[in-house]
N, C-alpha and C positions, 0 to 999 in steps of 0.2 A: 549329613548336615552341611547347610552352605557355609563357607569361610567368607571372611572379608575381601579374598582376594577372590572368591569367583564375578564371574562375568556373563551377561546377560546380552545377545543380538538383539537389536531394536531396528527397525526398518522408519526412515521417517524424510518429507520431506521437505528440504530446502530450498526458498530463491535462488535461483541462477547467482544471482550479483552476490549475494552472501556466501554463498558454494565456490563463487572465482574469490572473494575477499579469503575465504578459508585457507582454498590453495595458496594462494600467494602466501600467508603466513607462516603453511604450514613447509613449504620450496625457501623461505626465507630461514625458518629457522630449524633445518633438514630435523621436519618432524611428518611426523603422518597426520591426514585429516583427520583422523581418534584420537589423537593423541591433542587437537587443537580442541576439535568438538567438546570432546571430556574436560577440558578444562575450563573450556568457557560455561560447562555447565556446573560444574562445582564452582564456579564464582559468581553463578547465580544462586547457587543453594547457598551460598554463605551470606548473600545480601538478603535481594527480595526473598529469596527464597527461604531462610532463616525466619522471616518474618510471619511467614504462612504458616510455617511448624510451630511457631511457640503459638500462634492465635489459636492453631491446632489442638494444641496443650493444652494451653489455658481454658477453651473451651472444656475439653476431656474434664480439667481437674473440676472446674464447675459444676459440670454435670456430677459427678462423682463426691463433690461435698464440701473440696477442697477449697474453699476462699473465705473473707471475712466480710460482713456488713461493710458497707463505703461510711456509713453515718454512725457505726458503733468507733472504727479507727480512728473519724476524726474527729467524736468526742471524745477519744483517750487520749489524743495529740492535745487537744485543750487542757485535760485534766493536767498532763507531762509539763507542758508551759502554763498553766498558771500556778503549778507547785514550784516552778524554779522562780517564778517572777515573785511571788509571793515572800 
């Protein structure tokens, strides 16, 4: 069974100029090119990337049954305010 810590080879590749911008960061802050690469890609799955997983999701729950009418919730938000205005 995999753990969280294993690890997987990926072969991929990169611009020249992105590849020199790498080094240089990685010779700056005596780190290894994996060690920059990986990071900059978990700070893409925490932005854009977070955004594609939950559209992911939400699709999934959709399919699957999970959501409410758009025009049943916001005539219960009507119902909610005009019992407190009332």
């Amino acid at each position: 069974m995999a753990t969280s810590k294993s690890t997987e080879s990926v072969t991929l590749r990169i611009p020249i100029e992105v590849l020199r911008d790498i080094d240089r960061i990685a010779e700056a802050t005596e780190r290894s090119r994996s060690y920059i690469i990986l990071r900059a890609m978990k700070g893409y799955l925490l932005s854009e990337g977070a955004d594609v997983l939950a559209a992911i999701e939400g699709r999934a729950e959709i399919d699957a049954g999970e959501h409410e009418d758009f025009d049943a919730v916001l005539a219960e938000m009507d119902r909610i305010i005009a019992g407190k205005v009332a």
